[in-house]
C-alpha positions in Angstrom: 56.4 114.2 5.7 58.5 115.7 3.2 56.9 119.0 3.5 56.6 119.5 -0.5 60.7 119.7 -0.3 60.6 117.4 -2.9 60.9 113.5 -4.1 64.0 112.1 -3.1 64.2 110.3 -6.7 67.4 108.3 -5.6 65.3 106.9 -2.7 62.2 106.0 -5.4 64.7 104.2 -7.3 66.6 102.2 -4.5 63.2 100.9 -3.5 62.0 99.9 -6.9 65.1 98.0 -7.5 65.2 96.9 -3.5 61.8 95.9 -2.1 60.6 92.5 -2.5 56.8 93.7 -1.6 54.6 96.9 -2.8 56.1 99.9 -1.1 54.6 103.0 -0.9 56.6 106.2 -0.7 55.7 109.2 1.3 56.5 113.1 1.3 58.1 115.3 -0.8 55.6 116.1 -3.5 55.0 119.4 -4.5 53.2 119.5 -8.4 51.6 116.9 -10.2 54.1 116.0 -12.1 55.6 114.6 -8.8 53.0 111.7 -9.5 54.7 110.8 -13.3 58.0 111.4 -12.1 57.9 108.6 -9.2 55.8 106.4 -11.5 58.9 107.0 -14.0 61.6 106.0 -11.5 59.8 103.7 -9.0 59.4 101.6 -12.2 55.4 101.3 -11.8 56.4 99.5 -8.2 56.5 102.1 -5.8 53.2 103.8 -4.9 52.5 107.5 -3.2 50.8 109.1 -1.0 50.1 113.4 -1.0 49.8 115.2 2.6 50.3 119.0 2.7 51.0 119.4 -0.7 47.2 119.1 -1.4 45.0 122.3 -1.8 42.7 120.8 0.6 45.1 120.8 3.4 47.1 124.4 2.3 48.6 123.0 -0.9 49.0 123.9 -4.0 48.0 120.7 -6.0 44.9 120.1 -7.0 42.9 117.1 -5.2 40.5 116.8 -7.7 43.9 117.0 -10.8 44.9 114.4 -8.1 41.7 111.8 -8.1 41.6 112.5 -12.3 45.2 111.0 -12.6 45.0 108.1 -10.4 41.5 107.6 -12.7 43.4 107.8 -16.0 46.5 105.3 -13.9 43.4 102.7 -13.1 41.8 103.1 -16.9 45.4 102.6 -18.7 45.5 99.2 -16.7 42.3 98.2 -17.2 42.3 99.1 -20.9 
């Protein structure tokens, strides 16, 4: 838990370039942008997940802004 202290981008990086299976990368987030920013430097390969950083846990980013860009992520591969 990264308590919305934000992405360690060096760490996002290392495991893009590193991991030789799908690797999900937790804590740190604190905007939305967070979610462009890791898919920026984890290259597309490193996933996230959103804990306290999410209004419906005391946050401040929007779940549903949240659930909208995964949508958009999901529609961009499909399309």
């Amino acid at each position: 838990e990264g308590l919305r202290c934000g992405v360690l981008e060096d760490l996002v990086e290392l495991l893009a370039e590193w991991s030789p299976i799908p690797v999900t990368y937790a804590g740190g987030v604190n905007a939305l942008e967070d979610l462009d920013r890791v898919k920026e430097v984890g290259k597309g390969r490193v996933d996230l997940t959103i804990g306290s950083a999410l209004d419906i846990f005391g946050g401040e980013v929007a779940y549903d802004d949240v659930v909208a860009w995964q949508r958009r992520q999901e529609s961009e591969v499909e399309g």
